[in-house]
C-alpha positions, -999 to 999 in steps of 0.1 A, spaced: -657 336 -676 -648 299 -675 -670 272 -660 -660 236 -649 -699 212 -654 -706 176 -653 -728 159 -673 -734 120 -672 -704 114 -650 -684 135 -673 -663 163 -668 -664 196 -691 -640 224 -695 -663 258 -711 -664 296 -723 -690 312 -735 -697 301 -771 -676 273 -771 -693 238 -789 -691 207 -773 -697 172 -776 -718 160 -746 -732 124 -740 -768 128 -752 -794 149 -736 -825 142 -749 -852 159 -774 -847 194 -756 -833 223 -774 -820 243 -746 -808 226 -714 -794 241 -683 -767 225 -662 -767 230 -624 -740 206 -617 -713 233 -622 -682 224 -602 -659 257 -605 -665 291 -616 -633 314 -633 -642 346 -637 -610 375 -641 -589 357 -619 -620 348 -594 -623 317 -585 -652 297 -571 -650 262 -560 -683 242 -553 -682 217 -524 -692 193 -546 -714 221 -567 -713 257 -566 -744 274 -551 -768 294 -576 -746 285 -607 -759 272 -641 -748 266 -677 -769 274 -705 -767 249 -736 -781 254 -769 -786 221 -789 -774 219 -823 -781 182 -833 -777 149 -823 -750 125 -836 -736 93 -832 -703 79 -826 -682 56 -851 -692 16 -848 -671 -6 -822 -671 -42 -833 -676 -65 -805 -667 -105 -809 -668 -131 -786 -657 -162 -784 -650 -195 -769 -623 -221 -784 -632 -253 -789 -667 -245 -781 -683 -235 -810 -695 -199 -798 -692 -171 -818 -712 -132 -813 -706 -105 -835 -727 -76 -827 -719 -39 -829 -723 -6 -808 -732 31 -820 -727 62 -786 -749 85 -790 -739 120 -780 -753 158 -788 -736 189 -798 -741 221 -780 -735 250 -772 -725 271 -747 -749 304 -742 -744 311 -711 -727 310 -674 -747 326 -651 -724 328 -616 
C-alpha cells in the first residue's frame, strides 16, 4: 500500500516503513496525517478531491535535525551597507507506521 500526504505545503511519496525527512512537526512522538491525497493499494486506486475521505498516515518520530547553514549577504554599493546573517531549516525524521485506507 502506497500513500500520497502533504505536510506544510509539501508533497510526500510513502510505504509502510519507509523514513522520511518532513519539515518539522513539533515535540510529538507519533503524529497522524489526515491530509492524504491518493491511496495505491494492489492496483486500487483512490484519489481524494482534494483529500481522501477516512484516510490517515501514521508517523513515528525518530529525531529532530537541522539542515546545513545558508549564508545570506546583502548589500548596497556605494552605500556602505553590509548584512551577513545565516539560516538553519529545521525538519524531523519519521517514520512511516502505518496507512490506514
Amino acid at each position: 500500500m502506497e500513500a500520497i500526504f502533504e505536510v506544510k505545503g509539501k508533497q510526500f511519496t510513502a510505504k509502510k516503513g519507509d523514513v522520511l525527512e518532513v519539515p518539522f512537526l513539533g515535540d510529538t512522538d507519533k503524529i497522524e496525517i489526515e491530509n492524504v491525497l491518493l491511496i495505491k493499494d494492489n492496483g486500487n486506486v483512490k484519489v481524494g478531491k482534494p483529500f481522501v475521505e477516512n484516510a490517515r498516515v501514521v508517523l513515528e518520530k525518530i529525531e529532530d535535525k537541522k539542515s546545513k547553514k545558508i549564508i545570506v549577504f546583502k548589500f548596497k554599493r556605494r552605500k556602505d551597507y553590509k548584512r551577513t546573517y545565516g539560516h538553519r531549516q529545521k525538519y524531523s525524521i519519521v517514520k512511516v507506521k502505518d496507512i490506514i485506507a
